[in-house]
N, C-alpha and C positions, 0 to 999 in steps of 0.2 A: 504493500500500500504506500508507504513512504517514499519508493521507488518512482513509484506511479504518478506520486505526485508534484515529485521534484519536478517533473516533465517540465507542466505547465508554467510552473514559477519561470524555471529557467527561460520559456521560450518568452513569458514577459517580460523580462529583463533583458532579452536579445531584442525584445520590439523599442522597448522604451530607450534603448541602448540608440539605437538606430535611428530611431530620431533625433536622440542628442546630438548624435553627428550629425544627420540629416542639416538642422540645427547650424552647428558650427560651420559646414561647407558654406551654407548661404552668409553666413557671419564673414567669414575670410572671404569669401566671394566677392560679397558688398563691398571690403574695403578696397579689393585690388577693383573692381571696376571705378569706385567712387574716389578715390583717393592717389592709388599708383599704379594706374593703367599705362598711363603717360608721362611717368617722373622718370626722369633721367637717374640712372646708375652712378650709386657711388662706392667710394672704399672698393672692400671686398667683394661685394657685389658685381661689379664691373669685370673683376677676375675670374668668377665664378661663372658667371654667364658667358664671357668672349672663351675659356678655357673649355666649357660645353660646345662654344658651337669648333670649336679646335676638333674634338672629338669624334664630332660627328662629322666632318670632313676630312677624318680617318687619319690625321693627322698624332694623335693621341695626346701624350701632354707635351708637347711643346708649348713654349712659350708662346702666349695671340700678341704680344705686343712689342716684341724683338726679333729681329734680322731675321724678318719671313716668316718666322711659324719655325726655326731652323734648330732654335736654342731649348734644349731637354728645361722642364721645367717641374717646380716643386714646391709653388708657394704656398701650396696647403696642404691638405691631404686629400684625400682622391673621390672622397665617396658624393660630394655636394657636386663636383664637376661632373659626374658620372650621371646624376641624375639629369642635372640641369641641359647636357645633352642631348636629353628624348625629346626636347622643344625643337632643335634644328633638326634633327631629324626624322623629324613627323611632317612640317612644313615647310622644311628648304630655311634661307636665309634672304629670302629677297622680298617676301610680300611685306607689306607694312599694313598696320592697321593702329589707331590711336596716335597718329604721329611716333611711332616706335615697330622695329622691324617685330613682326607676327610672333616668330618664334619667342622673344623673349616673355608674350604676353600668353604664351603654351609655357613657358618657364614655371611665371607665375601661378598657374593654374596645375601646375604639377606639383608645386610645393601647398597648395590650399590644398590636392591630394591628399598629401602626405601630412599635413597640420589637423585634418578630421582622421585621418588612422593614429595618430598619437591620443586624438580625445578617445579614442577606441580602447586602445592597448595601455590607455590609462583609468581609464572605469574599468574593463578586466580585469587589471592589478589591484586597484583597490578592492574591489568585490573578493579577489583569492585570498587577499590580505585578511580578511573577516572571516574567511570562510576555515581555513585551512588550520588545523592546530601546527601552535609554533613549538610544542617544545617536548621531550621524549624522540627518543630513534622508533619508530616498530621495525616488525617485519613485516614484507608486502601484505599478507592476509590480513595480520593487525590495520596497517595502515589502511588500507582498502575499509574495511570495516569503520572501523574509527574515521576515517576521513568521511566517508559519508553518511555516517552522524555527527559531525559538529557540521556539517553542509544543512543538512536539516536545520539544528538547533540556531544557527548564527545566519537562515536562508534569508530572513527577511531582512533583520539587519545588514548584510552584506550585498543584498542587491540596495537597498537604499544608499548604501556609504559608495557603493560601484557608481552610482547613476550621481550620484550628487559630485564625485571627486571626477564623473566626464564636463559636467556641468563649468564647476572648477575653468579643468582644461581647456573648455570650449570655450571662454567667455574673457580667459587671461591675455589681455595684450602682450605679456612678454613672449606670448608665446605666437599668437596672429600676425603680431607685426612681422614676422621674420617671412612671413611666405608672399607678402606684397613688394618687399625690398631683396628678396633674393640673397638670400643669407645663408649659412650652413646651418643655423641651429635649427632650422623646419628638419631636415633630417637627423639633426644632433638631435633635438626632444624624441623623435621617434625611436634610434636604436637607444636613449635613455631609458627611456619606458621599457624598452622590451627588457635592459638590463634588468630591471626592476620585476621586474614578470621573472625572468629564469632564474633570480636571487631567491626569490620565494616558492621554487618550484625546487630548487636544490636544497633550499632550509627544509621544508616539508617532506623530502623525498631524497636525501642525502645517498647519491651514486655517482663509479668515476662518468657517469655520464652527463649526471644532469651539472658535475662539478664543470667539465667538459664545456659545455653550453654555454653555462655561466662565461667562462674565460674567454670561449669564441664570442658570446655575445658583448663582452667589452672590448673585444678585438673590432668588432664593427662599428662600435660607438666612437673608437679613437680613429679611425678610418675617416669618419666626419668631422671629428672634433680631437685634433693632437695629445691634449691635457687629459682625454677622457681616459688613455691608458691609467693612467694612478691608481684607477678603480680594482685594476688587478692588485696592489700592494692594501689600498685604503677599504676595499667593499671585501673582495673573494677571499685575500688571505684571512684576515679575524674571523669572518664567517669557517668557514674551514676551521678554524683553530676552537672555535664555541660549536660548532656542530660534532666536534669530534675529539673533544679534551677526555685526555684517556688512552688515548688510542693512537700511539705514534705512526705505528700503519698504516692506517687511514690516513692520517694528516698527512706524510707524505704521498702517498696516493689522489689522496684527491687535489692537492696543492699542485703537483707535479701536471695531474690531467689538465686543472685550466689555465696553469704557466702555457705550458704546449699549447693548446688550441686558440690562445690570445695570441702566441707569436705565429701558427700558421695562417691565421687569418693575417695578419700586422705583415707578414711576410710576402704577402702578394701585392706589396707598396715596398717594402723597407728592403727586398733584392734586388727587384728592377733598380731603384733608386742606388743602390749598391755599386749598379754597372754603369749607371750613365753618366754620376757625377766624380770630379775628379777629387773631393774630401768627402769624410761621411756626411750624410745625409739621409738622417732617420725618416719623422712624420711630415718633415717639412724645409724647406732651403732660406726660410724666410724666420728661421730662430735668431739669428745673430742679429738680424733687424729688431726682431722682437724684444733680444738683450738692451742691444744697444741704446732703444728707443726711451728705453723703462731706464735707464743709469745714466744721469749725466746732470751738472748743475742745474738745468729747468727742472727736473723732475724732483728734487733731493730737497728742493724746499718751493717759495712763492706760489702764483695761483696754478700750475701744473703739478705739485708735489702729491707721489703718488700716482699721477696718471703715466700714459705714453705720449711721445710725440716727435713727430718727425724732423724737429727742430733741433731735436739730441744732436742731429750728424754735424752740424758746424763745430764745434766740440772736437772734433777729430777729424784727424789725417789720417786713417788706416793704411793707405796704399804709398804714403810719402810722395805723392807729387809736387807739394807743396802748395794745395788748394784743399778746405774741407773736403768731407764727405758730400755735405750737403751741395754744394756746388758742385763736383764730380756728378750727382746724381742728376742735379737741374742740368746739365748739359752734356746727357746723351744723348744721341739719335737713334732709333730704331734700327736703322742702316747702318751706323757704325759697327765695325768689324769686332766680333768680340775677342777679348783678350783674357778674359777668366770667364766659369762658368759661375753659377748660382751661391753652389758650395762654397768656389774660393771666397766671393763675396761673404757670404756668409762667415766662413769660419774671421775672415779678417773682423768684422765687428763686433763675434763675441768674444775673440782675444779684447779688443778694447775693451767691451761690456766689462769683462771679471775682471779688468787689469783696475779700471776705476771702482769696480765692488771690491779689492781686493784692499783700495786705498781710502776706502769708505767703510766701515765694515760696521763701527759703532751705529751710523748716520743711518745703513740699510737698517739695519734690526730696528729701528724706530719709525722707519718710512713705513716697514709691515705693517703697521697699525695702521695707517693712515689706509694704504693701499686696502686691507681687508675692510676698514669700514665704509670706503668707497664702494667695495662692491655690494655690500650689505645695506648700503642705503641708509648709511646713519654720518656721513660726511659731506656737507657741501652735494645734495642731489641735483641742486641748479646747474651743476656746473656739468654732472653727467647728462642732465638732459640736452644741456648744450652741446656738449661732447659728441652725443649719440648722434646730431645731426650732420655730423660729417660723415653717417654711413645710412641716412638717409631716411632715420626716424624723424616724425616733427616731433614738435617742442610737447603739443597735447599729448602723443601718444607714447611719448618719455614719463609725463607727470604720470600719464593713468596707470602707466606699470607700476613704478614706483608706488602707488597710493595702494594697489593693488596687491604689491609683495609685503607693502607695513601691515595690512589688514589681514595678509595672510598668515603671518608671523606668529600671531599670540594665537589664532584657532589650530592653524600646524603643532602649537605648543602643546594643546591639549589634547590634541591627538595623540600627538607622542606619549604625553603623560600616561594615557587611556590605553595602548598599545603596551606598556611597560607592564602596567597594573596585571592586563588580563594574560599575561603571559605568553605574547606573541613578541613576533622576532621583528625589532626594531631595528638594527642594525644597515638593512638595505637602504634605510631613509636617514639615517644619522652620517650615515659614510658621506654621503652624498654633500651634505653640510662642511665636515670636514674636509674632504677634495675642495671645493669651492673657496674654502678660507686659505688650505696650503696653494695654492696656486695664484691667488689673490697676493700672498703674502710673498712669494716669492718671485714674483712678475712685476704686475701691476693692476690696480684696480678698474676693474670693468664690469659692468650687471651684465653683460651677455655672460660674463665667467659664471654666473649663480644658475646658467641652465638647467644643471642636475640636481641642485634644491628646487628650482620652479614646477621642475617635472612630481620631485618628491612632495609637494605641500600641496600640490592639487588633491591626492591621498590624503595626506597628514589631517590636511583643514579637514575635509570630507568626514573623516569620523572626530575629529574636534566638535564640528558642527551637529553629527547625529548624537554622540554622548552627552553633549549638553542638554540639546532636546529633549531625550530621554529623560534625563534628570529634573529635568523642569518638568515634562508631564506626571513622573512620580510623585515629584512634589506638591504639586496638582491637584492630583488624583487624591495624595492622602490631606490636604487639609481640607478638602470635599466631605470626606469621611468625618 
């Protein structure tokens, strides 16, 4: 009977589910027709999309904006240009529509795709989150059993915290905005969420398989987002080590399965890139930029302190010609013959980078502050919202995030709280926080860094929100009586 009955529930939870997305498409939809149909490309974006249509004119990555299309290129990591591709080659590179060539307006609409499967694969998780007991090992029969009786017991609550943490998802700027400006994080929130899904599928279900998953599936997330590997150190190892305390075997067995399966995924970017550059050159050729950018007198104190900016390079001569960086870079030409490739460049700015963190050491450890509260939204947000418009956010939909992640904050909290209490496995949502602050702390401060909390508090909030409810209708109910 129990059986029987789940049927239904479940399938109304796939309806109301469906909607919700239904829901968010039109929400993403509205804004890239109403807002950036026809905004011009910035930042990242600009690379992301001409690096796409690279692709699809079977060129691969080469560089779209040096010496032809000629120059191996590595400024990100592979998986946002991989998508962004299926625009030009669905409808060529020549038709225009909206004053903007066609393809980039299939770009857009590819990532509004992909911005309703994360509100998907983020109600899912929250829903398994409630459903699934967190804590005892069984064995399959056990589990099997026992798993679907607490799917019973926690059905209703768990479809409510599922639908309410897509709602979340659906409705958060930090995370809409990214698929009208053409950005990685529309794919970074998605293989986020899944991390979060196979975290909780390996807590609950502890095999070298699902440990396996886990580690390819952060192997996919870093593929879109460089920093996401940490997750393999910051999420899978502790998990691993709390799933399995006792039992060195395991621990190294399952620790060893998803080290492997994050480097063979990570490996179908970090070997090509092996052969073609002439220094290493891991998730990306555009690190040494990233150092450099984040270490240097503007950043170390007055109103940049803390952040990045490309104003670092006058600061340095890396190459010794006897002209900054910054000038070096204002006066290349596309046709000029190249003399080093991506890497060289690179590796020459993060010698500068560490050579001034090296000379600075007291100054950094104090800048982290600065840098993590910037990305936490408790430093100077005026200045992010301004920031963010040079990648092509407006000013409105900088504040609504921001307003959006404060409000999130203390319901996330009570989630967590509520999470601890009932003996379910917190950890996949705390990691998340943690990666976000050490990378914060040892870069620079940026809210796009906080993707992997935004992904996590759509959850968090979600049963913050139904626990409280709950509690208030108890209380309700008994002074009724």
């Amino acid at each position: 009977m129990g059986d029987r009955a789940e049927v239904p529930r479940t399938s109304t939870f796939s309806r109301r589910l469906l909607q919700i997305c239904a829901a968010s498409f039109a929400l993403r939809l509205s804004y890239v027709l109403l807002v950036t149909k026809s905004a011009p490309l910035a930042g990242d974006a600009l690379y992301y999309s001409a690096q796409g249509q690279a692709i699809a004119a079977g060129r691969g990555f080469a560089h779209p904006f040096y010496f032809a299309g000629t120059m191996p290129a590595a400024d990100h990591p592979p998986l946002a240009a991989i998508v962004m591709a299926l625009g030009p080659l669905i409808v060529g590179s020549k038709s225009m529509v909206f004053g903007m060539p066609l393809f980039v307006f299939v770009q857009r609409l590819t990532l509004v795709l992909i911005g309703t499967a994360t509100v998907a694969v983020v109600g899912a998780t929250a829903r398994r989150t409630m459903s699934v007991p967190a804590s005892g090992e069984l064995d399959r029969d056990q589990e099997s059993i026992s798993g679907r009786a607490a799917q019973r017991d926690a059905g209703p609550v768990a479809d409510r915290v599922g639908l309410l943490a897509a709602c979340f998802a659906a409705v958060s700027p930090s995370l809409w905005v990214n698929d009208g400006i053409l950005m990685s994080e529309s794919v970074a929130a998605l293989a986020l969420a899944a991390v979060l899904w196979v975290a909780l599928v390996a807590w609950g279900r502890p095999g070298i398989r699902q440990w396996a998953m886990l580690g390819g599936a952060i192997g996919l997330a870093a593929l879109a987002r460089a920093e996401s590997v940490s997750l393999l150190a910051v999420l899978a190892a502790p998990m691993v080590l709390l799933r399995h305390r006792g039992s060195a075997r395991k621990i190294l067995f399952s620790g060893v399965s998803a080290a492997i399966a994050c480097l063979l995924v990570c490996a179908t970017w970090l070997i090509p890139n092996a052969i073609r550059f002439e220094e290493r050159a891991l998730f990306s050729t555009s690190d040494g930029l990233l150092w450099l950018g984040a270490n240097c007198p503007d950043t170390y104190s007055g109103d940049w302190r803390g952040f990045w900016t490309l104003g670092c390079l006058r600061h340095f001569d890396t190459d010794g010609n006897g002209r900054n960086d910054e000038e070096d870079l204002h006066s290349w030409s596309p046709f000029d013959r190249a003399t080093e490739d991506q890497s060289q460049i690179s590796r020459r700015y993060q010698a500068a980078a560490f050579q001034f963190i090296g000379g600075h050491k007291r100054a950094f450890v104090k800048l982290s502050v600065v840098r993590v509260a910037r990305t936490w939204g408790i430093w100077r947000p005026d200045q992010m919202a301004e920031y963010n418009r040079g990648e092509g956010r407006s000013l409105a939909v900088s504040w609504m995030a921001w307003a959006d992640h404060i409000i999130m904050m203390p319901l996330a909290a009570v989630g967590l709280v509520a999470l601890r209490r009932a003996g379910r496995s917190t950890w996949p949502f705390v990691a998340q926080g943690i990666a976000v602050t050490l990378i914060s702390a040892l870069v620079y401060g940026l809210a796009r860094f906080r993707l992997g909390w935004d992904v996590a508090a759509c959850i968090l909030a979600a049963i913050g929100v139904d626990r409280s409810l709950r509690r208030f209708s108890t209380r309700v109910g008994a002074s009724r009586e």
